[in-house]
ROTI-230902 format. One line per 5 residues: number of its first residue (from 1); their letters; for each residue z, x, y negated of C-alpha. Coordinates in Angstrom, 3 decimals. Each point is the difference from the previous one (the first is absolute). Layout:
N
NUM) A) Z X Y; ... .
// end
This chain:
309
1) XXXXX) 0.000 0.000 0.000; -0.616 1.564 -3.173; 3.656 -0.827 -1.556; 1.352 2.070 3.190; -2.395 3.243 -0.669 .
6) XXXXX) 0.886 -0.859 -4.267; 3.585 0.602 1.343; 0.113 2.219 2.535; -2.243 2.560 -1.880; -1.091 0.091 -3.655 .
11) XXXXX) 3.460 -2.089 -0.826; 2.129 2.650 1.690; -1.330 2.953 -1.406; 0.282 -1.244 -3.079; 3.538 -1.140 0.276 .
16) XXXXX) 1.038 3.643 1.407; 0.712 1.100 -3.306; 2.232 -2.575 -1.192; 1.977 0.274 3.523; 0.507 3.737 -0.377 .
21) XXXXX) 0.830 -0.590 -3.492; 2.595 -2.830 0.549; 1.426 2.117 3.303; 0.881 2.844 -1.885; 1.461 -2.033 -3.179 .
26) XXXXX) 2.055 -1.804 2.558; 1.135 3.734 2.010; 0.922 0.968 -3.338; 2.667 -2.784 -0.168; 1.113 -0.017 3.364 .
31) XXXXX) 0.728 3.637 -0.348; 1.529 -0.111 -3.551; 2.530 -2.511 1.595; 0.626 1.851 2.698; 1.126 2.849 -2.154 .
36) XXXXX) 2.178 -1.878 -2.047; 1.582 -2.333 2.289; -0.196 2.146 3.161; -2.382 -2.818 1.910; -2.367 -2.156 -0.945 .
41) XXXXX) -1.629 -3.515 1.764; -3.727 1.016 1.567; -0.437 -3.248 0.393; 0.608 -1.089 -4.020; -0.900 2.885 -1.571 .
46) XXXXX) -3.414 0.396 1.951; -0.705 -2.027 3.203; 0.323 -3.700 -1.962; -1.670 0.990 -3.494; -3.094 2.032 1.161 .
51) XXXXX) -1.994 -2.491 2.503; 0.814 -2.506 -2.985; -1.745 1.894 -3.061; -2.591 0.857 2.340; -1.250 -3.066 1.360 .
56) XXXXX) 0.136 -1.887 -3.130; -1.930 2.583 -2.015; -2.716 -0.522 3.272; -0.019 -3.708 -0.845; 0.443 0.689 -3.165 .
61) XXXXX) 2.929 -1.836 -1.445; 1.109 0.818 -3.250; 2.787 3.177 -0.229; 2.192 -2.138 -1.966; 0.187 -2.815 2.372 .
66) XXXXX) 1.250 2.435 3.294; 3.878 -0.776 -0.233; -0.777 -3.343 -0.046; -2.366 0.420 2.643; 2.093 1.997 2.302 .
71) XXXXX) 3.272 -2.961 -0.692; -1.998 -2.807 1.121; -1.343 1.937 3.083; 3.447 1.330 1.422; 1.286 -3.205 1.530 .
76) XXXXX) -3.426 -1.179 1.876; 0.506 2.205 2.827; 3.281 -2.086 1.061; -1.431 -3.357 -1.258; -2.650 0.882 2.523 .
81) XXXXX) 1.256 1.818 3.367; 4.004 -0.426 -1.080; 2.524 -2.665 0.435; 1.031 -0.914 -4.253; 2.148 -2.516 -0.857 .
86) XXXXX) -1.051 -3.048 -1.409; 0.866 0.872 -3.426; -1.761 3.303 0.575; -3.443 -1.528 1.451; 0.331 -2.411 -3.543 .
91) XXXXX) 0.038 2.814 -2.013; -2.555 1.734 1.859; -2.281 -2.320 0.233; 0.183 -0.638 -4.094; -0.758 3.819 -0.410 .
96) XXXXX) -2.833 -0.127 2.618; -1.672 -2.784 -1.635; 0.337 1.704 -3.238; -1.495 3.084 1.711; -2.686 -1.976 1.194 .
101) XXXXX) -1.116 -1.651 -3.479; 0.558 4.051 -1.328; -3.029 0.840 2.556; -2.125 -3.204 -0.916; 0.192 0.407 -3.437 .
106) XXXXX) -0.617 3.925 0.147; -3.310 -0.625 2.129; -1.552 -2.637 -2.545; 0.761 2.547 -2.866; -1.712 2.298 2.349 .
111) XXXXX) -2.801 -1.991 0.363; -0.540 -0.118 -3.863; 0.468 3.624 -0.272; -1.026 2.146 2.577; 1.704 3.619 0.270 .
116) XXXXX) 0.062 3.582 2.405; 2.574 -1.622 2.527; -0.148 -1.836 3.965; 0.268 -3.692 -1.888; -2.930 0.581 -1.783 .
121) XXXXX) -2.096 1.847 3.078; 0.738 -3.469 1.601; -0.531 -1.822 -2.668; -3.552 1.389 -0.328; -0.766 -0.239 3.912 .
126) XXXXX) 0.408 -3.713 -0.766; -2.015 -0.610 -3.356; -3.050 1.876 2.074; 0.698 -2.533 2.936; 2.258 -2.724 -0.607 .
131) XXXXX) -0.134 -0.588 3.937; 1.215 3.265 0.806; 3.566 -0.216 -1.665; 1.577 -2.645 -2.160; 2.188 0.063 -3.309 .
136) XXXXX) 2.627 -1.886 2.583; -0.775 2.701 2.492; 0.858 2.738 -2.638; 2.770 -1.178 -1.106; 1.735 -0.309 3.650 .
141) XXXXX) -1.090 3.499 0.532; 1.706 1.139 -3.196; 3.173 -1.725 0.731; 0.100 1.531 3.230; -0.869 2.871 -0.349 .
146) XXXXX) 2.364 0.875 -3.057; 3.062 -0.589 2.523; -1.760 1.414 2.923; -1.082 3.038 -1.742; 3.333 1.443 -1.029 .
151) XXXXX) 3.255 -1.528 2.031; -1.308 1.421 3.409; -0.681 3.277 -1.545; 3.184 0.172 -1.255; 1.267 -0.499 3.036 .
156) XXXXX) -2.282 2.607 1.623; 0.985 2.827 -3.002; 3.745 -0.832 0.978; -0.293 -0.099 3.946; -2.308 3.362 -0.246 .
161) XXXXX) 2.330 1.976 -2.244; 2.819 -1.019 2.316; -1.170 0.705 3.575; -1.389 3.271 -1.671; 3.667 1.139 -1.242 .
166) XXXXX) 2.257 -1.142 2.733; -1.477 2.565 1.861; 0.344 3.177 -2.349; -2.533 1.944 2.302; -2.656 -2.523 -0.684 .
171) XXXXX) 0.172 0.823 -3.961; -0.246 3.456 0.658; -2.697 -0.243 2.077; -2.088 -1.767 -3.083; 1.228 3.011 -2.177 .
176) XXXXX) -1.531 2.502 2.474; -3.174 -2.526 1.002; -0.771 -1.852 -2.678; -3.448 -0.460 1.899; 1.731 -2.555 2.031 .
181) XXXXX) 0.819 -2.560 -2.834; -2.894 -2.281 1.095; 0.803 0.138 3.681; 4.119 -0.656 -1.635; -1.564 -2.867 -1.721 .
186) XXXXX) -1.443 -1.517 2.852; 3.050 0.381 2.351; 2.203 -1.601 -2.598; -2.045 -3.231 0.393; -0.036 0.325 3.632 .
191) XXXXX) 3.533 1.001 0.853; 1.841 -2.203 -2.297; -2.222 -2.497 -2.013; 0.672 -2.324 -3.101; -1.782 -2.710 1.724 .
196) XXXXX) 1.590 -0.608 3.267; -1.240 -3.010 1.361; -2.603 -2.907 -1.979; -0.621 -3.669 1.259; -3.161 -1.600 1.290 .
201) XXXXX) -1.268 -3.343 0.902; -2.556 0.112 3.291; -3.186 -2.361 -1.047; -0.929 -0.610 3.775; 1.612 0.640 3.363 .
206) XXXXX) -0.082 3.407 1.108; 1.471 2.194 2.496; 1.546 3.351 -1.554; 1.597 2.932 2.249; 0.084 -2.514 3.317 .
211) XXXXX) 1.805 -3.134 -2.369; -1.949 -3.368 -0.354; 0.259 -0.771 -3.541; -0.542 -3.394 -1.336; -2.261 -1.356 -3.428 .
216) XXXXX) 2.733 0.237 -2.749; 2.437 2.578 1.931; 2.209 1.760 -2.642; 0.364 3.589 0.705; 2.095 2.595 -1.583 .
221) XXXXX) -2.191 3.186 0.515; 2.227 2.874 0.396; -1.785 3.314 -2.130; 2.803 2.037 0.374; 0.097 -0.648 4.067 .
226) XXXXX) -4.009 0.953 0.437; 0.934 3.003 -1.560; 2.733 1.194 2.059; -1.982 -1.173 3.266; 0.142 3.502 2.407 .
231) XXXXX) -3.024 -1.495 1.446; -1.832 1.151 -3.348; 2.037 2.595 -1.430; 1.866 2.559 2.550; 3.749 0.636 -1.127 .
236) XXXXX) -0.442 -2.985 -2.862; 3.925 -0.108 -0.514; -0.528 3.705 -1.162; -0.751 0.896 -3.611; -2.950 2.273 0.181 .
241) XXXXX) -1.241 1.683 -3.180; -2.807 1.766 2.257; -1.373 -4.014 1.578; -3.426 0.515 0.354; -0.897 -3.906 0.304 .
246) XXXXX) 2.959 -1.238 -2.545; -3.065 -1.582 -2.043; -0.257 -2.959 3.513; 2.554 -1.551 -1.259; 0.255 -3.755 -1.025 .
251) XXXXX) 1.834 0.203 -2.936; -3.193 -1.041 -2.629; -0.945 -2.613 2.340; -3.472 0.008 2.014; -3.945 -1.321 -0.347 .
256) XXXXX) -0.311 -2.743 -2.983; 3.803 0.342 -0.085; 0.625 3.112 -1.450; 1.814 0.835 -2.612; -2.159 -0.076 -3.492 .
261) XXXXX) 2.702 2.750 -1.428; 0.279 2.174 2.991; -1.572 3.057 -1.903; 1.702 -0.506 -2.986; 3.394 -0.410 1.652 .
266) XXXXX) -0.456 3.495 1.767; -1.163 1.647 -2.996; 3.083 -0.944 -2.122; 2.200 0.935 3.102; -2.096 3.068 0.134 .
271) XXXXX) 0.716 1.128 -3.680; 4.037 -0.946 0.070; -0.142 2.594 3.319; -1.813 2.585 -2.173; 2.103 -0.204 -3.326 .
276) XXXXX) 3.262 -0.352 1.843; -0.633 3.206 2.503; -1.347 2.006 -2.891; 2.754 -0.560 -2.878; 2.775 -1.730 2.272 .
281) XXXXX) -0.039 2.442 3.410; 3.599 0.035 0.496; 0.416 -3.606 -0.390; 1.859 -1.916 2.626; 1.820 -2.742 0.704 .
286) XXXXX) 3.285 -1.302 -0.891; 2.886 0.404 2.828; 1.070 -2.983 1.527; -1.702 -2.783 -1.746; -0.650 -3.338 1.909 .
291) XXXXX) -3.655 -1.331 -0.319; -0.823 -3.486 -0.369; -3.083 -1.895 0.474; -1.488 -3.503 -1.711; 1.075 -2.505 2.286 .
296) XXXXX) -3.392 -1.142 1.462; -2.117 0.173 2.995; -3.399 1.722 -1.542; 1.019 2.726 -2.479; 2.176 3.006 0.641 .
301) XXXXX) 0.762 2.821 -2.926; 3.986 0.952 -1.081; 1.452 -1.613 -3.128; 1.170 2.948 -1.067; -0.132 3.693 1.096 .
306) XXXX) 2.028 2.314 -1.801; -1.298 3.904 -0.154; 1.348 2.966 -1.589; -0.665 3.733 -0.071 .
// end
């Protein structure tokens, strides 16, 4: 499709430049907290604010609406997969529609005033063939993908920077190898991925791994189980920065459902690798802290992570 290859190609390389730029602003803080406070929050400092910026200034969202952005976006992911209260799914469901009307009314302006960013790459796809992709169309895809885009890679930034420093050795090996970042990259999402498990609907009967499935069966596909399956990766409960096939694994999805971001989600977890082993390479972790997850069934990334040095 050619919104896929506007993505996955010209749009990344030009948003490279912005990620490094925003990484390194972002490193900057982390680190100046950590030296004043003795540890810092990789998850608040860096994790949570950089998939953000990034993906909005893809879509192109206006800087000055990103807190706004980011405060109506961080309680979807329990309204969602969680369990809220009934006051809580009120109030989320206010800010979602809110969100929602953001999106429509962003797109129309978009349509008036086309601009270098995704919306208007889509937006032009459908003025050339209205058939092809509609304003409706658009603005789903811009809704999505403006949560998609950024709370799973947080979640991947904070689940790679911690399976990387519980085991010092595996640090050090970067330091020494930094050859093996993409291969590190690519192991994070297998070994321990933000997106553990998504939901489907079957639209006819089917038989799947020996199981009769009926029209309408809901299944709960578990990612993070195909890729810890020994019958496709040897030793899979081992964390292997050497993995030769890490890149099978499921974690993007597969055919027509793969992940739109998937190469911009392992460039900006490439980058936050590369600035924190070259200005932060005796960073570690925090003694004795207690992780804790969102309390859902699809997406898995710590709260909090605290690091020091």
């Amino acid at each position: 499709m050619q919104n896929m290859k506007s993505f996955s190609a010209r749009r990344l390389a030009a948003l490279e430049p912005t990620v490094r730029d925003r990484c390194s602003e972002l490193v900057d803080r982390l680190l100046a907290r950590i030296d004043a406070e003795g540890s810092a929050d990789l998850v608040e400092e860096l994790a949570f604010p950089l998939p953000a910026v990034v993906v909005f200034a893809l879509i192109g969202f206006p800087d000055g609406d990103t807190e706004r952005l980011k405060d109506w976006c961080t309680d979807r992911m329990s309204f969602s997969w969680g369990r809220p209260s009934t006051s809580a799914q009120a109030r989320i469901a206010e800010q979602l529609a809110a969100y929602w009307l953001y999106c429509e009314t962003f797109v129309h302006a978009r349509l008036a005033d086309l601009r270098d960013d995704f919306t208007s790459d889509l937006l032009r796809v459908h003025l050339h063939d209205h058939e092809a992709v509609s304003v409706d169309e658009i603005v789903n895809v811009t809704y999505g993908l403006s949560f998609a885009g950024h709370e799973t890679t947080t979640g991947l930034i904070g689940n790679a920077v911690h399976r990387l420093l519980e085991v010092p050795d595996r640090w050090s090996q970067l330091r020494a190898e930094p050859s093996l970042l993409p291969t590190a990259v690519e192991e994070v999402l297998r070994y321990d991925t933000s997106v553990v498990a998504w939901r489907r609907i079957t639209t006819r009967a089917v038989e799947l791994g020996g199981a009769r499935l009926p029209e309408g069966a809901k299944l709960l596909l578990m990612l993070a189980a195909a890729n810890r399956d020994p019958e496709r990766f040897p030793d899979p409960d081992i964390f292997d920065l050497q993995r030769h096939d890490a890149r099978a694994h499921l974690s993007f999805g597969k055919g027509i459902h793969f992940c739109l971001g998937a190469a911009l989600a392992r460039l900006e977890l490439l980058v936050v690798l590369e600035q924190l082993l070259e200005r932060a390479p005796d960073l570690r972790l925090v003694e004795g802290q207690l992780l804790s997850f969102p309390p859902n069934v699809a997406f898995r990334g710590p709260q909090t992570l605290a690091v020091t040095r």
